[in-house]
mmCIF file of the N, C-alpha and C atoms, coordinates in Angstrom:
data_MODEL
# 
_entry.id   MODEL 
# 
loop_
_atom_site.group_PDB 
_atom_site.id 
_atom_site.type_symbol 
_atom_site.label_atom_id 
_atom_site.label_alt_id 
_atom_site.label_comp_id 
_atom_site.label_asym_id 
_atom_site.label_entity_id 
_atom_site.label_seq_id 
_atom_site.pdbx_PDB_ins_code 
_atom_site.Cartn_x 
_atom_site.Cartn_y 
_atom_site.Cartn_z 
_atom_site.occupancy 
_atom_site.B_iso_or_equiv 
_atom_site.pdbx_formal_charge 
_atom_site.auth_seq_id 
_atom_site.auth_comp_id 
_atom_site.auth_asym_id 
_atom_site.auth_atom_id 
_atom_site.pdbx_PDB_model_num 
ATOM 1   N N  . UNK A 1 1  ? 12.139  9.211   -17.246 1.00 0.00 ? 1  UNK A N  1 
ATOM 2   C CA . UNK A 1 1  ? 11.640  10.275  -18.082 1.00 0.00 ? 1  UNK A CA 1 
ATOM 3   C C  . UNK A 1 1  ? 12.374  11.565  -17.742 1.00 0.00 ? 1  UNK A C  1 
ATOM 4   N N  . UNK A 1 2  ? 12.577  12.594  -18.711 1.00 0.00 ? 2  UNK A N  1 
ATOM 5   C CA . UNK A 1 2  ? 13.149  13.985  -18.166 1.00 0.00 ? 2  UNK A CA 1 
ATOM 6   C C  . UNK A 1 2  ? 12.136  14.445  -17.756 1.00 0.00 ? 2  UNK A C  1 
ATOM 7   N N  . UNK A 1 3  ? 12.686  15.255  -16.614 1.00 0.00 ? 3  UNK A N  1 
ATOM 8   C CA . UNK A 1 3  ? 11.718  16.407  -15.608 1.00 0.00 ? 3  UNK A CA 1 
ATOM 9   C C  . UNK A 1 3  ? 11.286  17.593  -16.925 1.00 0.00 ? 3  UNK A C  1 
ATOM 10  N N  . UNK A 1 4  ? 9.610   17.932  -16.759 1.00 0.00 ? 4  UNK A N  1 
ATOM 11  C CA . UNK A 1 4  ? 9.604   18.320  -17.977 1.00 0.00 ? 4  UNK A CA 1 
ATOM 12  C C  . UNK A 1 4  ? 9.569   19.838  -17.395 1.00 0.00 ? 4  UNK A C  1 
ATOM 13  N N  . UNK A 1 5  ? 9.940   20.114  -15.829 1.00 0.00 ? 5  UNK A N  1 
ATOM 14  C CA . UNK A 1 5  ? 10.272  21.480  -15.153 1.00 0.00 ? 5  UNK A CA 1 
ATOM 15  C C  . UNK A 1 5  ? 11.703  21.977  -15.568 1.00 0.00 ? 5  UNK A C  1 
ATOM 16  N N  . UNK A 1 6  ? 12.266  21.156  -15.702 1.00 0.00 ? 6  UNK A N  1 
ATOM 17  C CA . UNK A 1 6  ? 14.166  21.178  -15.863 1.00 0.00 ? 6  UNK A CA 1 
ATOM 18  C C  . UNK A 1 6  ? 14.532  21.145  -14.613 1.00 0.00 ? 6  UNK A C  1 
ATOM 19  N N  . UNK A 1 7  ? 13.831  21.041  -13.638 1.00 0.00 ? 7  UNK A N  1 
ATOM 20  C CA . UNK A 1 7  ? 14.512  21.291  -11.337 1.00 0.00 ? 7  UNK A CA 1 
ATOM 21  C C  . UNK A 1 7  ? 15.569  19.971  -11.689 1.00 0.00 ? 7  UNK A C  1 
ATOM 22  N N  . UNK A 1 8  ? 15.597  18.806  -12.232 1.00 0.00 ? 8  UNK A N  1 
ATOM 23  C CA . UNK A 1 8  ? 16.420  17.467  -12.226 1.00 0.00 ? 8  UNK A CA 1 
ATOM 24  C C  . UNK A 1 8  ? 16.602  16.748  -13.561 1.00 0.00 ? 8  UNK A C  1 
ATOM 25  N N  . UNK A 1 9  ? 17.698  16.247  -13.591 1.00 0.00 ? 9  UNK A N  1 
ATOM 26  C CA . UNK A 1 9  ? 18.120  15.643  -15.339 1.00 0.00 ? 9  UNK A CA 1 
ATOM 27  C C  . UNK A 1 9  ? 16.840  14.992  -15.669 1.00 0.00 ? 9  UNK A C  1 
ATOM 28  N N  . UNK A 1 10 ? 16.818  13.314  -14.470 1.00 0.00 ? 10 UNK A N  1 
ATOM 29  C CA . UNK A 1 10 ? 15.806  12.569  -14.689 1.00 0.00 ? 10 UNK A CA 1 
ATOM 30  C C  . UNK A 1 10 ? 15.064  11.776  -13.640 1.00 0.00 ? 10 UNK A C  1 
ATOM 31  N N  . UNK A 1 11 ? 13.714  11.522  -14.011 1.00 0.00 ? 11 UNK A N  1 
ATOM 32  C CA . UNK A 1 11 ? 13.075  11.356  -13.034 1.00 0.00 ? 11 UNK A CA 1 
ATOM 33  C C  . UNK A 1 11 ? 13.201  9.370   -13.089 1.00 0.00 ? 11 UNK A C  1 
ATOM 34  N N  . UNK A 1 12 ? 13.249  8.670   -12.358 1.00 0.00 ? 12 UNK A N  1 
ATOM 35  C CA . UNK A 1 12 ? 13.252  7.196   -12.659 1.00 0.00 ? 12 UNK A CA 1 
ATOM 36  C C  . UNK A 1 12 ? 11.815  6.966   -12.467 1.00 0.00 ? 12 UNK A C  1 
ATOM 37  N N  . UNK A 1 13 ? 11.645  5.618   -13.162 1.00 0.00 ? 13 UNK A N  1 
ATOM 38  C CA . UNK A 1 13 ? 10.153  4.861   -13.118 1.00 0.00 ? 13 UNK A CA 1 
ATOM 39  C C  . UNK A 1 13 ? 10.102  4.415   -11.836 1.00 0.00 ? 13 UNK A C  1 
ATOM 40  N N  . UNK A 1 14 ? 11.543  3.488   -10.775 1.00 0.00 ? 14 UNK A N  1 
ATOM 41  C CA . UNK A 1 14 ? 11.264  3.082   -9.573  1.00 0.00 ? 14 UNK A CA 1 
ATOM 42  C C  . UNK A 1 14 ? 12.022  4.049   -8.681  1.00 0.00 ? 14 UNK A C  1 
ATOM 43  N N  . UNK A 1 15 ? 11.881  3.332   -7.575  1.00 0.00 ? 15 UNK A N  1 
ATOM 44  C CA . UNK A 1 15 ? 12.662  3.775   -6.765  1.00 0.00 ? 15 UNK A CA 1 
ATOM 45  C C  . UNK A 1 15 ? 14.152  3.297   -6.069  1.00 0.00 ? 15 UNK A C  1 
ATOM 46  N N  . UNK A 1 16 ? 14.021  1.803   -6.671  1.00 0.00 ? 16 UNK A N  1 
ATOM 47  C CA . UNK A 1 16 ? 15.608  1.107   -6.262  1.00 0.00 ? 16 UNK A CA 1 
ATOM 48  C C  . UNK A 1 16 ? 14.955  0.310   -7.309  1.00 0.00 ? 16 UNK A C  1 
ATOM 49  N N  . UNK A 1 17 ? 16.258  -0.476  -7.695  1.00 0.00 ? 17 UNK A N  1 
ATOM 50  C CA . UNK A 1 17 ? 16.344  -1.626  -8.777  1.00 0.00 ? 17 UNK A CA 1 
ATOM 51  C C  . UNK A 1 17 ? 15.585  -2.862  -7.943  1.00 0.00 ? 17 UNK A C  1 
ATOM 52  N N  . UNK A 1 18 ? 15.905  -2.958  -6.522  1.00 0.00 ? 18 UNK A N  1 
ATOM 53  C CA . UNK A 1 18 ? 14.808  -4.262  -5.467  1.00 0.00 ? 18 UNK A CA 1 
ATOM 54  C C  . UNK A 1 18 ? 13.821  -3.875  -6.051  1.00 0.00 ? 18 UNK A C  1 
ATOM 55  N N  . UNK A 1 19 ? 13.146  -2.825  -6.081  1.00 0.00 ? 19 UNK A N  1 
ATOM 56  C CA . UNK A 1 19 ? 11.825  -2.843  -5.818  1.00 0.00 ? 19 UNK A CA 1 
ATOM 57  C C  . UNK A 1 19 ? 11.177  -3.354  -7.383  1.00 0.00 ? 19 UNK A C  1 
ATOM 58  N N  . UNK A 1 20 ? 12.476  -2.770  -8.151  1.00 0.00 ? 20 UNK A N  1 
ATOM 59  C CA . UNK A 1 20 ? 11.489  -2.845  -9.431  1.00 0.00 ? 20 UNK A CA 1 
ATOM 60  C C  . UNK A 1 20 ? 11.984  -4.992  -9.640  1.00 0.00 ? 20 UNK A C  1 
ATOM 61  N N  . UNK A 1 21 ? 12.396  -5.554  -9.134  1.00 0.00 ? 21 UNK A N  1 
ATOM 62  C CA . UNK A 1 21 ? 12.716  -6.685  -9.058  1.00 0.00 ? 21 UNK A CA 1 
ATOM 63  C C  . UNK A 1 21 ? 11.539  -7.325  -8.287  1.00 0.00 ? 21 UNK A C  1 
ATOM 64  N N  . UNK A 1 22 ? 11.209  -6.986  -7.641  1.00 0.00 ? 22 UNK A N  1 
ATOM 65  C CA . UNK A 1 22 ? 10.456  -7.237  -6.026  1.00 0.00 ? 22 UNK A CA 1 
ATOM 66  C C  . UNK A 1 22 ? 8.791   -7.108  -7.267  1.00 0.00 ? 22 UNK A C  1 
ATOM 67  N N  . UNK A 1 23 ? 8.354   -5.959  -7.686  1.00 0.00 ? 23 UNK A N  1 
ATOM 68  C CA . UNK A 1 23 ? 6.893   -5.944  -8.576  1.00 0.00 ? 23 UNK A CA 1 
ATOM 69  C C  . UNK A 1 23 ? 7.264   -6.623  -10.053 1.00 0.00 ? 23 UNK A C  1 
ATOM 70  N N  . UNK A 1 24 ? 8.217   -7.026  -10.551 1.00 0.00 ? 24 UNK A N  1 
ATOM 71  C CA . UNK A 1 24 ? 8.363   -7.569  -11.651 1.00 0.00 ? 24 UNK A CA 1 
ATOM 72  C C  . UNK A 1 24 ? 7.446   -9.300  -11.194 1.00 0.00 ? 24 UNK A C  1 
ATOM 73  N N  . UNK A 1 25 ? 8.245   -9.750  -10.339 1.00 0.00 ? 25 UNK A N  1 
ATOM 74  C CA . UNK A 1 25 ? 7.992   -10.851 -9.800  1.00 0.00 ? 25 UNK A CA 1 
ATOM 75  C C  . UNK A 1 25 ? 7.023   -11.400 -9.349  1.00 0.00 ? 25 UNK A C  1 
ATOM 76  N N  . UNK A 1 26 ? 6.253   -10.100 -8.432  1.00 0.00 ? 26 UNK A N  1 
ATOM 77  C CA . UNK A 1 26 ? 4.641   -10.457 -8.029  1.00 0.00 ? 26 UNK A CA 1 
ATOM 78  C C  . UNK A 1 26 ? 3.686   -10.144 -9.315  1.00 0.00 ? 26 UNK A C  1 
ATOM 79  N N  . UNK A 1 27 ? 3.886   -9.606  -10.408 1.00 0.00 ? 27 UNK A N  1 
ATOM 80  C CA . UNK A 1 27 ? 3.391   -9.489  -11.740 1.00 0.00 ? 27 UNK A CA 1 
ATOM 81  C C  . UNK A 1 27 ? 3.185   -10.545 -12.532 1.00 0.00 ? 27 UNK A C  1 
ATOM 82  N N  . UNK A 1 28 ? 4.712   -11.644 -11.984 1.00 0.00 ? 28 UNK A N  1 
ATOM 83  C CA . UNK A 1 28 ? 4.502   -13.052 -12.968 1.00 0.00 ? 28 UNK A CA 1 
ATOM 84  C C  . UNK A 1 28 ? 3.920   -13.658 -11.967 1.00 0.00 ? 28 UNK A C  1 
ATOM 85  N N  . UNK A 1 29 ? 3.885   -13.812 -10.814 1.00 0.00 ? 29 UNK A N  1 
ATOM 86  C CA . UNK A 1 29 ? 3.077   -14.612 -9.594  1.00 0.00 ? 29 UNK A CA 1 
ATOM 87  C C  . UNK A 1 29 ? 1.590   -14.459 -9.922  1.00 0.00 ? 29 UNK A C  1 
ATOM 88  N N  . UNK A 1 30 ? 1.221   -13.051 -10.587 1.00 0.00 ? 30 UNK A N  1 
ATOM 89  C CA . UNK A 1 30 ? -0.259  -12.531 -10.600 1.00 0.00 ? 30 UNK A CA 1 
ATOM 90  C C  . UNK A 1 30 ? -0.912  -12.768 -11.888 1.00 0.00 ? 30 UNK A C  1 
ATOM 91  N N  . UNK A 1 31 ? 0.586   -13.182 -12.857 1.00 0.00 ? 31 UNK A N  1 
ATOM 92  C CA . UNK A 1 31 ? -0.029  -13.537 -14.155 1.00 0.00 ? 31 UNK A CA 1 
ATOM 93  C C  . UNK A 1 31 ? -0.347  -15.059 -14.186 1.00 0.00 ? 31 UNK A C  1 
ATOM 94  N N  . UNK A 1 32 ? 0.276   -15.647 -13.502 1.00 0.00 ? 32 UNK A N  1 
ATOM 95  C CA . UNK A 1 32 ? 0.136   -17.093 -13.345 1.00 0.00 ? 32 UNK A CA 1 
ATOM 96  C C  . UNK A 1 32 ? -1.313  -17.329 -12.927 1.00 0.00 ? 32 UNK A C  1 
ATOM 97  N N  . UNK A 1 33 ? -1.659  -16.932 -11.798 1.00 0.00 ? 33 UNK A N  1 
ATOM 98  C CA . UNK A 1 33 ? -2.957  -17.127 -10.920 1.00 0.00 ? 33 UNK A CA 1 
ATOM 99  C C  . UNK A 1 33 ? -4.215  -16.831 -11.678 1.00 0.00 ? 33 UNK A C  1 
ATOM 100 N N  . UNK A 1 34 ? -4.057  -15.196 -12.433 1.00 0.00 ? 34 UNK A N  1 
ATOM 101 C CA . UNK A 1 34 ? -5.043  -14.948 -13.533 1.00 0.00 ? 34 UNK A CA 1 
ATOM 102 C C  . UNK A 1 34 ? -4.975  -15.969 -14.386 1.00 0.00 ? 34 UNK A C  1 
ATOM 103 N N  . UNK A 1 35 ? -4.141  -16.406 -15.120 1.00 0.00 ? 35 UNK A N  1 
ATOM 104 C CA . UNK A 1 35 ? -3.853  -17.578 -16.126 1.00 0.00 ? 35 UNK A CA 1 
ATOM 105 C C  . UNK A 1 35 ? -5.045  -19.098 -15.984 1.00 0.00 ? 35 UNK A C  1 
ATOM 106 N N  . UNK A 1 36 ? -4.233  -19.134 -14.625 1.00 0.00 ? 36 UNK A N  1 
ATOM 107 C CA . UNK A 1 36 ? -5.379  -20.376 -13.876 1.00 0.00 ? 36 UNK A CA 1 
ATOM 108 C C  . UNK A 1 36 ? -6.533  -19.958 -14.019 1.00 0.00 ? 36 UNK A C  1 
ATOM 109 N N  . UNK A 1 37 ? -6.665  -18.646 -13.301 1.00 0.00 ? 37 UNK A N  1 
ATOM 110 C CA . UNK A 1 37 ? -8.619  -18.496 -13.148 1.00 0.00 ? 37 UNK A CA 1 
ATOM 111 C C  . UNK A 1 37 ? -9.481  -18.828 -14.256 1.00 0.00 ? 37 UNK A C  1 
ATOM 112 N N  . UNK A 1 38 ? -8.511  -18.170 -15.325 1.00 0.00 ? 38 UNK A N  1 
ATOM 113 C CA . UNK A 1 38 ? -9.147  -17.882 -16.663 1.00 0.00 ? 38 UNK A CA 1 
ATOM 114 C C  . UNK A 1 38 ? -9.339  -19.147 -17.345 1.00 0.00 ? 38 UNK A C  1 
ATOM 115 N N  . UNK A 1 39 ? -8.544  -20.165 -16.727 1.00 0.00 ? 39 UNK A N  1 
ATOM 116 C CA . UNK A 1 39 ? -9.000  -21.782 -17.557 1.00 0.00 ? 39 UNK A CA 1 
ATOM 117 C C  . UNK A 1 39 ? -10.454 -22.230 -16.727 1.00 0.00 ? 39 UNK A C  1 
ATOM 118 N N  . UNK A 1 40 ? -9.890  -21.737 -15.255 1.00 0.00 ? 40 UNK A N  1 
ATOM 119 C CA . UNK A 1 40 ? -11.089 -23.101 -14.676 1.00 0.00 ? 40 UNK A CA 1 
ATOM 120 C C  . UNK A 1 40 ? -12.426 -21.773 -14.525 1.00 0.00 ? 40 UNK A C  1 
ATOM 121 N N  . UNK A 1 41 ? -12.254 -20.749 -15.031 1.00 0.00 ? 41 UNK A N  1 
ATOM 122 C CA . UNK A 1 41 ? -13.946 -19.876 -15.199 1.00 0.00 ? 41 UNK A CA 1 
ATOM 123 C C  . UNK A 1 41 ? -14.745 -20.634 -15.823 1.00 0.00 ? 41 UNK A C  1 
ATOM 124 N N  . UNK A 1 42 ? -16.018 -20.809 -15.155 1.00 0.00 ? 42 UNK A N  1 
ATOM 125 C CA . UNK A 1 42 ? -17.009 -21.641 -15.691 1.00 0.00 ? 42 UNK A CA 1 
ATOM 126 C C  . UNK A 1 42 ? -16.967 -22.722 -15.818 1.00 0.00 ? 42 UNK A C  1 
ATOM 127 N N  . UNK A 1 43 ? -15.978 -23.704 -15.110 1.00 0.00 ? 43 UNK A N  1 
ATOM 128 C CA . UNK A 1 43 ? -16.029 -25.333 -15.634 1.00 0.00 ? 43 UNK A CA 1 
ATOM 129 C C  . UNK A 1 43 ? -16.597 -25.875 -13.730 1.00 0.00 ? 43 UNK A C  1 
ATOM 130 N N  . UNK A 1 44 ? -17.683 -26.953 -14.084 1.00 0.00 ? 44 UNK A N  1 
ATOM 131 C CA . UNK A 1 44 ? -18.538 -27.034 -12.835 1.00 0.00 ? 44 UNK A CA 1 
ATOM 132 C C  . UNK A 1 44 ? -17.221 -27.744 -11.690 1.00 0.00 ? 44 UNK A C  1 
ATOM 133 N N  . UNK A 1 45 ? -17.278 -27.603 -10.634 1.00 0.00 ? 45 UNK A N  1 
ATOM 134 C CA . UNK A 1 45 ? -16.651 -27.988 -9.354  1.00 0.00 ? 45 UNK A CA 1 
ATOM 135 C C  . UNK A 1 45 ? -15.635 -27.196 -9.486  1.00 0.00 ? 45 UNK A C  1 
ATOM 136 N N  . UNK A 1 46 ? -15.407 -26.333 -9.956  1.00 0.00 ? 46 UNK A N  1 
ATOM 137 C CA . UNK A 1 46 ? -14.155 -25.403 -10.068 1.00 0.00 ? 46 UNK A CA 1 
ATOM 138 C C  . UNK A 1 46 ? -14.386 -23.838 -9.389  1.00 0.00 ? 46 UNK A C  1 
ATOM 139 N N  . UNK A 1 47 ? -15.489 -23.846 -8.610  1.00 0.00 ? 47 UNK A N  1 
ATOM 140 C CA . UNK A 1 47 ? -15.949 -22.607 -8.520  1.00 0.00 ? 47 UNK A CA 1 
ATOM 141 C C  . UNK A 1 47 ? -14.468 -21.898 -7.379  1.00 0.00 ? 47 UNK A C  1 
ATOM 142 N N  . UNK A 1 48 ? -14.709 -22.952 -6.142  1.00 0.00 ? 48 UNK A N  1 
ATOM 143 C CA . UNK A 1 48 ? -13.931 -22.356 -5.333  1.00 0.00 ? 48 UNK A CA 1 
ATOM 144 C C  . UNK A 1 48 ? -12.524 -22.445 -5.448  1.00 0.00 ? 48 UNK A C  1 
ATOM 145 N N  . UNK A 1 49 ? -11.992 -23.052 -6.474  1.00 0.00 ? 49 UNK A N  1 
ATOM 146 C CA . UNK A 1 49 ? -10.206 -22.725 -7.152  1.00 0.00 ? 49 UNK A CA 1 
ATOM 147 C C  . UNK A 1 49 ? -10.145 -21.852 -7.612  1.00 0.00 ? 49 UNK A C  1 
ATOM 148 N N  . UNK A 1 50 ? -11.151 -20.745 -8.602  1.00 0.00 ? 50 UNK A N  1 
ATOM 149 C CA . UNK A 1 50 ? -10.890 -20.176 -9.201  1.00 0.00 ? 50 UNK A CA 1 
ATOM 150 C C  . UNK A 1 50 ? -11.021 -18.962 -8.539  1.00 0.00 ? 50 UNK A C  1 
ATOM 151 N N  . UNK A 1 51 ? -12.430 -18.894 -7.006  1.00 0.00 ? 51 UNK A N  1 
ATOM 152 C CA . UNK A 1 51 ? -12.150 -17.838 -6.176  1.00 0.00 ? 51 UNK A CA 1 
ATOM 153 C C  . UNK A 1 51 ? -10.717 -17.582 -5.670  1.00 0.00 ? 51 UNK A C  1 
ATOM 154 N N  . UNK A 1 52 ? -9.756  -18.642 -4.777  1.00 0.00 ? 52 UNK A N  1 
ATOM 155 C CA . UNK A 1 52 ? -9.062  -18.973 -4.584  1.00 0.00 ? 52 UNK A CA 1 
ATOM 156 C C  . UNK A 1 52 ? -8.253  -18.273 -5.320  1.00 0.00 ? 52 UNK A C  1 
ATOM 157 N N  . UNK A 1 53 ? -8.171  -18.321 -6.322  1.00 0.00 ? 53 UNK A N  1 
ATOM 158 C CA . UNK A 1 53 ? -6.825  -17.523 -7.092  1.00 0.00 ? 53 UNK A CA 1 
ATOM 159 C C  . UNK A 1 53 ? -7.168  -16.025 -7.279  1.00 0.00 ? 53 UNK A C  1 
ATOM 160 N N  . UNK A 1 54 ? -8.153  -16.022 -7.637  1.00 0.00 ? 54 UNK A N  1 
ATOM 161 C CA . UNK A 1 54 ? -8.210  -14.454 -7.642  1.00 0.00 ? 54 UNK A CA 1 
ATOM 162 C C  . UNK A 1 54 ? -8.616  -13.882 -6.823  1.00 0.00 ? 54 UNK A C  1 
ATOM 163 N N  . UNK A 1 55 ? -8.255  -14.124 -5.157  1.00 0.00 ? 55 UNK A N  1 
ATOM 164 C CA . UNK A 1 55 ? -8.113  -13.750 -3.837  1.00 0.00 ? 55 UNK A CA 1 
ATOM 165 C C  . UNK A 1 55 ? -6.707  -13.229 -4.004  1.00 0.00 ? 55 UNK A C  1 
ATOM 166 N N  . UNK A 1 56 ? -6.005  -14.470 -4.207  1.00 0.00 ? 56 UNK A N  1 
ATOM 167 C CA . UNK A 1 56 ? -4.565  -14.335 -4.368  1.00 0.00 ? 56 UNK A CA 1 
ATOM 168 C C  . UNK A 1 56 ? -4.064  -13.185 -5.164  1.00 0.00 ? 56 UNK A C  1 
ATOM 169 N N  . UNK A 1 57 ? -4.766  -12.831 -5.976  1.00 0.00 ? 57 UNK A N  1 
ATOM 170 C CA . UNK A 1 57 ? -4.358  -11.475 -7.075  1.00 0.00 ? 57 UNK A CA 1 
ATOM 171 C C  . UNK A 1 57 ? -5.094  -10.732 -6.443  1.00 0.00 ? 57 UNK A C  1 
ATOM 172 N N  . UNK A 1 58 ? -6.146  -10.293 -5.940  1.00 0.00 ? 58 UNK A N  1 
ATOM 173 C CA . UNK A 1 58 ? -6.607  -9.099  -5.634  1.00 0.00 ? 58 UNK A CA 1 
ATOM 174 C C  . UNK A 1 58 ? -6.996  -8.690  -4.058  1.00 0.00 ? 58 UNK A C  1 
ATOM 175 N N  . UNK A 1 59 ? -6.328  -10.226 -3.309  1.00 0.00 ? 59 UNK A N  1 
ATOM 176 C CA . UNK A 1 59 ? -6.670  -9.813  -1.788  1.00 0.00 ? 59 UNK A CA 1 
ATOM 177 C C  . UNK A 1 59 ? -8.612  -10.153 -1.670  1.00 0.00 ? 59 UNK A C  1 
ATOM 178 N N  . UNK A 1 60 ? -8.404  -10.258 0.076   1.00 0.00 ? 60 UNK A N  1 
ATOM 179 C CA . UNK A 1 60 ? -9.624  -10.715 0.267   1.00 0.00 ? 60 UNK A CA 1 
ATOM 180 C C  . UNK A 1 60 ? -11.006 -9.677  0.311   1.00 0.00 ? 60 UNK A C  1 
ATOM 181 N N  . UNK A 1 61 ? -10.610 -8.210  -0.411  1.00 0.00 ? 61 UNK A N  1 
ATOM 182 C CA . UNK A 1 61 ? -11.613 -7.682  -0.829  1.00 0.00 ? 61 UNK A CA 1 
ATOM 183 C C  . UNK A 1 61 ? -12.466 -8.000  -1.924  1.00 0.00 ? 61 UNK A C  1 
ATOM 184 N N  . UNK A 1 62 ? -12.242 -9.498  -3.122  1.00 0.00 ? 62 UNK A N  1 
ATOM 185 C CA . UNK A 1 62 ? -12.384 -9.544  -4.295  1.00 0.00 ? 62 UNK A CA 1 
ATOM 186 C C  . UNK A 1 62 ? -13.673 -10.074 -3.728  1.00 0.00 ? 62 UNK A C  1 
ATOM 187 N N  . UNK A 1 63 ? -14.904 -10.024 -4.188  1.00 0.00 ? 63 UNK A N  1 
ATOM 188 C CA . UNK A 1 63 ? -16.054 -10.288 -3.887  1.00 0.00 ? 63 UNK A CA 1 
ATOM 189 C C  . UNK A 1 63 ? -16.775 -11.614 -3.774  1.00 0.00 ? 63 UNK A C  1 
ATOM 190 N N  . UNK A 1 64 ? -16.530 -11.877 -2.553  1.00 0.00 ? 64 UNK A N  1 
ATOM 191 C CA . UNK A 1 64 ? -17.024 -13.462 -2.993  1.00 0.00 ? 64 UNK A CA 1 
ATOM 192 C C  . UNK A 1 64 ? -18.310 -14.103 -3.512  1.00 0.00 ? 64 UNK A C  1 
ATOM 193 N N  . UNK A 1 65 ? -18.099 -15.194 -4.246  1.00 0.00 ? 65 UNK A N  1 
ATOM 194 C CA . UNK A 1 65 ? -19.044 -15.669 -5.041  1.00 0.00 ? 65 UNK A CA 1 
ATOM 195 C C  . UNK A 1 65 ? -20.596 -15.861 -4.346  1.00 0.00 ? 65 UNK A C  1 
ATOM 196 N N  . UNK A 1 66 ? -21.914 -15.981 -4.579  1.00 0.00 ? 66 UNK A N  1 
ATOM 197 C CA . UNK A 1 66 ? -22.606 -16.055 -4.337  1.00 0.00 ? 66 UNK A CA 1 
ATOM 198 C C  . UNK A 1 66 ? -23.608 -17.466 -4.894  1.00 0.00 ? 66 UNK A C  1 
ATOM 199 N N  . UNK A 1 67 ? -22.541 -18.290 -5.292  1.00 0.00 ? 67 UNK A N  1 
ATOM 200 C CA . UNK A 1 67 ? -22.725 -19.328 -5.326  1.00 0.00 ? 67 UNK A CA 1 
ATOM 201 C C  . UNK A 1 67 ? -23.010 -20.321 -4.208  1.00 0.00 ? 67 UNK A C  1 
# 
């Protein structure tokens, strides 16, 4: 985007081309896992695959089931 101060031509979205390579990648890793959850939500014996994945996307703060 242009600096809308004028101090620099332009400001970039990342910070190195890795990085934006590096979150492209964990984005399709995270779309995959959501993908899964979203089939096996609600189908019986599936409870703890579907925690399972969306651990994986959101880390082990995601609230576990109380099932």
């Amino acid at each position: 985007m242009n600096d809308p101060t004028g101090l620099v031509s332009r400001i970039n979205a990342v910070s190195s081309e890795k990085n934006r390579r590096t979150t492209l990648r964990l984005l399709k890793e995270a779309e995959k896992s959501l993908d899964e959850a979203y089939d096996l939500d609600g189908k019986p014996g599936k409870e703890f695959d579907y925690w399972f994945l969306m651990r994986d996307v959101f880390g082990t703060s995601f609230p576990y089931p109380t099932w």
